[in-house]
C-alpha positions as CSV (number, residue, x, y, z in Angstrom):
1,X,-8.0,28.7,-3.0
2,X,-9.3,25.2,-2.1
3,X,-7.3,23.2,0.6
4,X,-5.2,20.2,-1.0
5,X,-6.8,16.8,-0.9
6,X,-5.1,14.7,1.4
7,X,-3.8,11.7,-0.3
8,X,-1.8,8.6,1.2
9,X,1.4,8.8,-1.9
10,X,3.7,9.1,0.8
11,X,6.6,7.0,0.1
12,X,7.5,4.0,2.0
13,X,10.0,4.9,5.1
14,X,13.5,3.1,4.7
15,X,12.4,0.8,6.8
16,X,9.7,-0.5,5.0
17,X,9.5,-2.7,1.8
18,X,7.2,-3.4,-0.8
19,X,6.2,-5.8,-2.8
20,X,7.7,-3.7,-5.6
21,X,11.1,-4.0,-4.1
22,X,11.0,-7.9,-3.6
23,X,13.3,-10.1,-4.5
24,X,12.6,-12.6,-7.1
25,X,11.2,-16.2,-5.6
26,X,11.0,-14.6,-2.1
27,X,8.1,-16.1,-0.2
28,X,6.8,-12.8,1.9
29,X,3.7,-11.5,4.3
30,X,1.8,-9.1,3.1
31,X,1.8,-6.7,6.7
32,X,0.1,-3.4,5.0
33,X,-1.9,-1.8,2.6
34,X,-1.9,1.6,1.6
35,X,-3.7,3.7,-0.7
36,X,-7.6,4.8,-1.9
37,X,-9.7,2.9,-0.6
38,X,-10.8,1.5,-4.1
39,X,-7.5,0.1,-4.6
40,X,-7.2,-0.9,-1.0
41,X,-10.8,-3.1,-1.9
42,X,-9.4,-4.5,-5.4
43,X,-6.3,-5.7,-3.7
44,X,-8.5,-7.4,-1.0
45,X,-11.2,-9.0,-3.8
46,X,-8.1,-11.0,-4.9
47,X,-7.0,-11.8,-1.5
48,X,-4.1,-9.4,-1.1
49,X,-4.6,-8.4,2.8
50,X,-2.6,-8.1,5.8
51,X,-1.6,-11.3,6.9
52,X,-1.5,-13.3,3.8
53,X,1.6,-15.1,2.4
54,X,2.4,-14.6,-1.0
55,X,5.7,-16.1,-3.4
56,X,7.1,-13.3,-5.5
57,X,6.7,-14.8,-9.4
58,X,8.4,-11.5,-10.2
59,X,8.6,-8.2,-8.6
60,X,8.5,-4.8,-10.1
61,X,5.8,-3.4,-12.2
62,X,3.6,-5.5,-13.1
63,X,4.7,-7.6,-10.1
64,X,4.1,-11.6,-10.3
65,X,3.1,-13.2,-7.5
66,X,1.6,-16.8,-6.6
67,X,-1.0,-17.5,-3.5
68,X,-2.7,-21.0,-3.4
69,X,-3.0,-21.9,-6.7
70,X,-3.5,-18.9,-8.7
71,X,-1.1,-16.0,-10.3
72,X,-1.7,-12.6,-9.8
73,X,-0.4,-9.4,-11.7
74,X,-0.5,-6.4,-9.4
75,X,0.2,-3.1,-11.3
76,X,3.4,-1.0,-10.4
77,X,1.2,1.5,-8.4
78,X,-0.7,-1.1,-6.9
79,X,2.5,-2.9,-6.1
80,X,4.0,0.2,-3.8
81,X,1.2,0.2,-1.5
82,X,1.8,-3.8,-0.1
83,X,3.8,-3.0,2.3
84,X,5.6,-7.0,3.4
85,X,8.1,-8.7,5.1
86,X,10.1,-11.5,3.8
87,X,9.1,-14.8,5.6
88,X,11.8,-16.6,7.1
89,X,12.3,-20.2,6.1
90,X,11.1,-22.7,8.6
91,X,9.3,-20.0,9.9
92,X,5.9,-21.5,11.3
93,X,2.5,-20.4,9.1
């Protein structure tokens, strides 16, 4: 019997929200992403990387979201693994 791959679909401690679980309009930091490294390398192609602000056009699957002046749709999936935190308004960039 071959040893199980080790994969990263852990799911997200309580602790820990996604971009998946955003609310609606939220402006957020993106503070980590999870995954294979293929998807970690799309995500970071359109400029979804630690550190980042984003606005949530709409969260979920696809989830919306707006950065400078372009929209991006980032699958369900693909949505789980940005791990963010909701910026605070007023809140220095």
């Amino acid at each position: 019997m071959l040893p199980r791959r080790a994969t990263s679909k852990e799911p997200p401690a309580d602790d820990r929200l996604t971009l998946a679980e955003a609310e609606r309009h939220s402006r957020v930091r993106v503070t980590r992403v999870s995954g294979r490294p293929r998807l970690i390398q799309r995500l970071a192609a359109l400029g979804v990387v630690p550190g980042v602000s984003l606005t949530v056009v709409r969260p979920g699957g696809p989830a919306m979201v707006a950065m400078g002046g372009a929209r991006i749709a980032i699958g369900k999936s693909a949505a789980r693994s940005v791990e963010i935190e909701v910026d605070e308004p007023g809140a220095s960039s």
